[in-house]
N, C-alpha and C positions, 0 to 999 in steps of 0.2 A: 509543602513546597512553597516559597516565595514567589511572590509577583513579581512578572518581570513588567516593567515600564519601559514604551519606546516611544523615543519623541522625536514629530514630525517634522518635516522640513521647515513647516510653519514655525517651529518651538513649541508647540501643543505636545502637550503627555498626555502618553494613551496607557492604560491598564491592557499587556497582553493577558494576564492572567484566565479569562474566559477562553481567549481562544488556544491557551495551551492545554488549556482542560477539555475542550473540544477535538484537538491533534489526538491526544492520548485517547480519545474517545473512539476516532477514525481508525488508531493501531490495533486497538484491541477489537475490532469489528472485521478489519484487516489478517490482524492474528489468528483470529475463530475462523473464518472465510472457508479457509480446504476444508474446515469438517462440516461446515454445513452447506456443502457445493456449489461454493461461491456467491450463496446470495446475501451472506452477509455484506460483503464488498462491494455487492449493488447498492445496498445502504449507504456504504459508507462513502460512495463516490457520488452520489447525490448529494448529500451531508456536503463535500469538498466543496462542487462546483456552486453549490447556493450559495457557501461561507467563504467561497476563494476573493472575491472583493476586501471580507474585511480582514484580511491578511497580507495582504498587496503590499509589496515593500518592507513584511518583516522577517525574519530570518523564518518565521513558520509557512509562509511563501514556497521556501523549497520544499519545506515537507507535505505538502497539499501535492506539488508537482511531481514527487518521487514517487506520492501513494497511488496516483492517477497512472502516472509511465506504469508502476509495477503489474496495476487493475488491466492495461489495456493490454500490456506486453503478454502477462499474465492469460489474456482468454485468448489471444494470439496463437500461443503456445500450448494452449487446451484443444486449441482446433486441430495443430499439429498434429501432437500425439494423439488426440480421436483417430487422426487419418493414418498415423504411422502405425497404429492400435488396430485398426481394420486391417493393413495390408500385413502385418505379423502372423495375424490371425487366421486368416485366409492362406501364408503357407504352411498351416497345420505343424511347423518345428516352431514359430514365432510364439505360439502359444504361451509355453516357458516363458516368454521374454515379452511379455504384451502389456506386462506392467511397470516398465525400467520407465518408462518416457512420462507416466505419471506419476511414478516417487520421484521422479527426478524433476518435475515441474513444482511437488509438493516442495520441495525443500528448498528449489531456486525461491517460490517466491515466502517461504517462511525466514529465509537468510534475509531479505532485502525487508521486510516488515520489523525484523530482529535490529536489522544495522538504520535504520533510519529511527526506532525508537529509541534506540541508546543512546543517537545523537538526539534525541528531542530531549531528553532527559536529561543531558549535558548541556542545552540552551543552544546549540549549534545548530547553523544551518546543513541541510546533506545535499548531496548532487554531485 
């Protein structure tokens, strides 16, 4: 992969290349996440918010911001279906169906990990 170079208002060039290699780092910590019950994306959103400064202003900016919305949306949505997951459960027919609300949190947030690395990949910003 080529370095990308982004220069600043001042006309200083800056090497992104470290911190695209650090995004890529964040997706794939993102990526593994559902299987290892989301503590890998504790990582990874630590990692964001220490390194969110030194991307301020460049197109990887939005992708710091997407992976965070997805993280918090994400355990938003975990609580949910806990709670929709308890009250299935409890009318003893929900049973059968007590796990639609976590395949289906599984794959919202493996799409949105999927579609903001493709755009990283492609040098574009997502949002």
């Amino acid at each position: 992969m080529s370095d990308i170079i982004d220069v600043k208002p001042d006309g200083a060039a800056r090497d992104l290349g470290p911190d695209i290699r650090l995004t890529h780092i964040m997706y794939i910590l993102h990526g593994l996440a559902p299987f290892t019950a989301w503590l890998l994306a504790i990582g990874a959103i630590i990692i964001g918010y220490v390194k969110r400064d030194d991307v301020r202003g460049t197109f990887l900016d939005t992708h710091f911001s997407w992976l965070a919305r997805t993280f918090w949306w994400g355990l938003l949505w975990a609580i949910i279906c806990g709670i929709i997951t308890v009250i299935l459960v409890l009318t003893l027919i929900g049973i059968v169906l007590a796990w639609i609300p976590f395949v289906t949190l599984f794959i919202w947030y493996l799409y949105r990990v999927i579609k903001g690395w493709l755009k990283l990949n492609d040098n574009q910003p997502i949002g």
